[in-house]
C-alpha positions as CSV (number, residue, x, y, z in Angstrom):
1,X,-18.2,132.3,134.1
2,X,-16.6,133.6,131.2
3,X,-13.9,131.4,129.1
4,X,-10.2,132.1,129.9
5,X,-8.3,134.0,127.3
6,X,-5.0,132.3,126.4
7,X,-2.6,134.8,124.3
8,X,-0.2,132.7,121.8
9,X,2.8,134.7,120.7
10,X,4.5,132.7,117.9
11,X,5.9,133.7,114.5
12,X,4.8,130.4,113.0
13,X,1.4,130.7,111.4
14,X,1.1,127.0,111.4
15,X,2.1,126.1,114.9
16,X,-0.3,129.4,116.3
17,X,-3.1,127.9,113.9
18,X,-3.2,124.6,115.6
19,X,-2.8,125.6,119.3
20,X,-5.7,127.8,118.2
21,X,-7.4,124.6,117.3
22,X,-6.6,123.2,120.2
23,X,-7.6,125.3,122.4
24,X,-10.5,126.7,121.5
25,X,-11.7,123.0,121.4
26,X,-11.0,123.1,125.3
27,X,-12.9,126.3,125.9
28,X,-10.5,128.9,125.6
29,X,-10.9,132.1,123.7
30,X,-7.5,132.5,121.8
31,X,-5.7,135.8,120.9
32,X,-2.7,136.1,118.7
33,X,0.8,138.0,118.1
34,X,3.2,137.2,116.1
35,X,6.1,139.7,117.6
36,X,6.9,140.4,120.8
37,X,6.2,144.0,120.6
38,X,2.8,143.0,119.6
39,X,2.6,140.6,122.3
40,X,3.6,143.4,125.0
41,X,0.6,145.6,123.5
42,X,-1.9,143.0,123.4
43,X,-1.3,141.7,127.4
44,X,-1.8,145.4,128.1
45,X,-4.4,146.4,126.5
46,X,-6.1,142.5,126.9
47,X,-5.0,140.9,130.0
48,X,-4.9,137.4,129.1
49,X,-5.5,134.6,132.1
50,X,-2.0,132.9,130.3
51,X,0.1,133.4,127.6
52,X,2.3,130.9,125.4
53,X,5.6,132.6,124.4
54,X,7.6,131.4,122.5
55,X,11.6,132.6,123.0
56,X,12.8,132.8,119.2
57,X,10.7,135.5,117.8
58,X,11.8,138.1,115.0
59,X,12.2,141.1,116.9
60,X,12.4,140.6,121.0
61,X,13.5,137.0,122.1
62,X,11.2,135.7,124.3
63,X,13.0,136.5,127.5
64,X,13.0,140.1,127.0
65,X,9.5,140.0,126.4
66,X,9.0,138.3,129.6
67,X,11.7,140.5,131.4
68,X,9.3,143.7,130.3
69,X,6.0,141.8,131.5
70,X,6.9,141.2,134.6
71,X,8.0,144.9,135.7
72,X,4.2,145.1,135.5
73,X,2.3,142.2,135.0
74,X,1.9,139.1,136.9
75,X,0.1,137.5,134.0
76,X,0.8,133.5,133.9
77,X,3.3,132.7,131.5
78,X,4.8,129.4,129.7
79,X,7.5,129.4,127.4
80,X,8.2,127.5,124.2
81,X,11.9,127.1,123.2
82,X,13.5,124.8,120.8
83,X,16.5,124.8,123.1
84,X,16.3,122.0,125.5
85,X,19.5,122.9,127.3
86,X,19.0,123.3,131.2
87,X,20.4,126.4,131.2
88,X,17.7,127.8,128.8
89,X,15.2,126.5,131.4
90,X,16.9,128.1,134.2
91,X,17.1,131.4,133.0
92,X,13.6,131.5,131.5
93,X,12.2,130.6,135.5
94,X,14.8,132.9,136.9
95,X,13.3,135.5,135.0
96,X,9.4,134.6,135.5
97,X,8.2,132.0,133.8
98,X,5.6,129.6,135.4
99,X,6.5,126.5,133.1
100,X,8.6,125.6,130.1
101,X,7.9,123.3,127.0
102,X,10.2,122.4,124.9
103,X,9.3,122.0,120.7
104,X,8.4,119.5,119.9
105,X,5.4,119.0,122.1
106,X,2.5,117.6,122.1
107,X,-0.7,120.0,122.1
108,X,-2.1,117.5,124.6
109,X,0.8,118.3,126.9
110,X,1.0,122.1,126.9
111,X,-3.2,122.0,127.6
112,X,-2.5,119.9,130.5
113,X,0.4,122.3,131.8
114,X,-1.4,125.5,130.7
115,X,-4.9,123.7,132.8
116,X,-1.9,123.0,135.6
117,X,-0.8,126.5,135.7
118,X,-4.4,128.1,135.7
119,X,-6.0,125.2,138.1
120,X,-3.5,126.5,140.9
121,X,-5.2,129.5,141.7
122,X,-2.2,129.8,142.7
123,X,-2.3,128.5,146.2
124,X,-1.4,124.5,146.0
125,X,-2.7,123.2,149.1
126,X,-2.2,126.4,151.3
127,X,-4.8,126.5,154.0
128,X,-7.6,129.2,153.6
129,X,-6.7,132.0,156.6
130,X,-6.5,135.7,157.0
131,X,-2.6,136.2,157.9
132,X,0.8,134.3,159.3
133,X,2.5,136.3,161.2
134,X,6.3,135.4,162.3
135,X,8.8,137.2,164.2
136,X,9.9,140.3,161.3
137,X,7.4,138.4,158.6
138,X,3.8,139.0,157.6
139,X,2.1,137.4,154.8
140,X,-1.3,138.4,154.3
141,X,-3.0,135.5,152.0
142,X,-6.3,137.3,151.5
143,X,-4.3,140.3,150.1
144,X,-1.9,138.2,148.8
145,X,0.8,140.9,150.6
146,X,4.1,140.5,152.2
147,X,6.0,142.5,154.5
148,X,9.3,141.9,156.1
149,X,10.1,144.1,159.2
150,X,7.6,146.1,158.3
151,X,8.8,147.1,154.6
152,X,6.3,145.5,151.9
153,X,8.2,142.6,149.8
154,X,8.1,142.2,146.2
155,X,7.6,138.9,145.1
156,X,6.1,136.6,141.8
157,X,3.2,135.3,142.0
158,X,4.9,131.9,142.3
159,X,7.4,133.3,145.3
160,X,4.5,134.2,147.0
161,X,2.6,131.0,147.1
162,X,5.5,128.9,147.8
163,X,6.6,130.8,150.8
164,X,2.7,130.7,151.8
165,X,2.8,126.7,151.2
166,X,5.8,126.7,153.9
167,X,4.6,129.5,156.0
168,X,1.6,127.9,156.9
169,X,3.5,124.4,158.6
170,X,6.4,125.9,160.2
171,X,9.3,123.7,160.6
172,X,7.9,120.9,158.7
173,X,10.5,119.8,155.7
174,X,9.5,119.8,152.5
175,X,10.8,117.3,149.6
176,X,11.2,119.4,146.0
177,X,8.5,116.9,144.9
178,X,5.9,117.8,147.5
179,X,6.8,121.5,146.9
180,X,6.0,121.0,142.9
181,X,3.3,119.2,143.5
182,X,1.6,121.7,146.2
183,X,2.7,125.5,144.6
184,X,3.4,124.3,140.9
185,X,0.1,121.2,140.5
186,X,0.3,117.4,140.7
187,X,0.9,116.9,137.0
188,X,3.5,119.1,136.5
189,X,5.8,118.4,134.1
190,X,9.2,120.2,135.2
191,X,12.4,119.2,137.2
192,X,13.2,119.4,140.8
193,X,15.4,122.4,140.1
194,X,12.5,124.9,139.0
195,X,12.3,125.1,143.0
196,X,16.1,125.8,143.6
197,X,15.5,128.8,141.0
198,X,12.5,130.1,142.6
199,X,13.9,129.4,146.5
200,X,17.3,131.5,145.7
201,X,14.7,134.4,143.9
202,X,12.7,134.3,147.6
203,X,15.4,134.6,149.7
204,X,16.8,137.6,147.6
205,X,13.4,138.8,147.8
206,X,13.5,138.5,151.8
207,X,17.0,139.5,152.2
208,X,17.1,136.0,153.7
209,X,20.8,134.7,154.1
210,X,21.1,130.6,153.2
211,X,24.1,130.7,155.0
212,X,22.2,131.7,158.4
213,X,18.3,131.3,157.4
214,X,15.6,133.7,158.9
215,X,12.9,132.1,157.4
216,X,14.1,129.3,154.8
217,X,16.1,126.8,156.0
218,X,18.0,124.3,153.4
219,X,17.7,120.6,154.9
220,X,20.5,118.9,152.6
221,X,19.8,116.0,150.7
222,X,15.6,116.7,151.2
223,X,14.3,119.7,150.5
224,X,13.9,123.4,152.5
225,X,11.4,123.8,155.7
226,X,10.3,127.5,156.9
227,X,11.8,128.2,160.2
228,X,10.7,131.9,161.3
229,X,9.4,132.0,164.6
230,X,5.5,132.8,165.1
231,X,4.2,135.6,167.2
């Protein structure tokens, strides 16, 4: 099996030099940009298993970059901020982003979340079948493919696999917690509201209304629970 490639897109030759270090010590091969216009070249002509972006670089900020990769990539991502606000975090997962570290940070902590990110697969404790099939919903796991109604749905990578980790036990609630730990990996390191984000993007994404659920239903003060009916 061949190592995975991790691209690190910083403009600090220091911190790059070190997570290159680091990683290559855990078996990684390591590319490197330093812009993200370089970065954008490099995951298309490369296609890296991951890459670590950082969001204040000299040219595109690090949400653009990741705004422009996922209109046709659905390469793993984790961002590196300085900015510890919540709002920075919200926007980066609102706009892709499988995790978010905040400088400083431990090289020990972003292997674990980058091993956390890959290790998913990215089907957290989904079982292994064909297809569930609802009432107006298909998800076909094998293909990774969903269709509402008949009309194919666009969703992340991460949208998919949650409403796959619901899907498959219909009407059971599920905590935030067991959702973050089934879709996102037992040791990650985010908050509860990384599954807010990532709920709202998959009802858009299903033309699902909260107010009178289809398919995700909000149980308040717990969690959400997948409600559509099965054929």
């Amino acid at each position: 099996m061949e190592p995975r490639q991790i691209l690190v897109v910083d403009d600090e030759p220091e911190l790059r030099s070190m997570l290159r270090r680091y990683l290559r010590a855990e078996g990684f091969t390591v590319a490197e940009s330093a812009t993200g216009q370089d970065a954008l070249l490099r995951i298309k002509s490369s296609a890296p298993d991951l890459v670590v972006l950082d969001v204040g670089l000299p040219d595109l900020d690090g949400f653009e970059v990741l705004r422009r990769v996922r209109s046709e990539s659905d390469v793993a991502v984790i961002l590196l901020t300085a900015r510890a606000e919540e709002i920075d975090r919200v926007v980066g997962l609102t706009v892709g982003a499988d995790d978010y570290v905040t400088k400083p940070f431990s090289p020990r902590e972003l292997i674990a979340r980058i091993n956390a990110v890959l290790r998913r697969g990215r089907m957290g404790g989904v079982p292994i079948e064909e297809r569930l099939d609802f009432d107006g919903l298909s998800i076909d796991l094998a293909a990774r493919e969903i269709h509402r109604d008949g009309a194919p749905v666009e969703a992340t990578t991460l949208e998919f696999d949650l409403l796959a980790s619901m899907a498959a036990s219909p009407n059971r609630v599920f905590t935030r917690a067991q959702l973050l730990e089934r879709v996102w990996g037992f040791d990650y390191f985010g908050v509860d509201r990384v599954v807010d984000v990532h709920i709202g993007a998959l009802r858009k994404a299903l033309g699902d209304d909260p107010g009178e659920p289809r398919f995700i239903a909000t149980v308040r003060g717990i969690g959400y629970k997948f409600v559509g009916k099965p054929l």
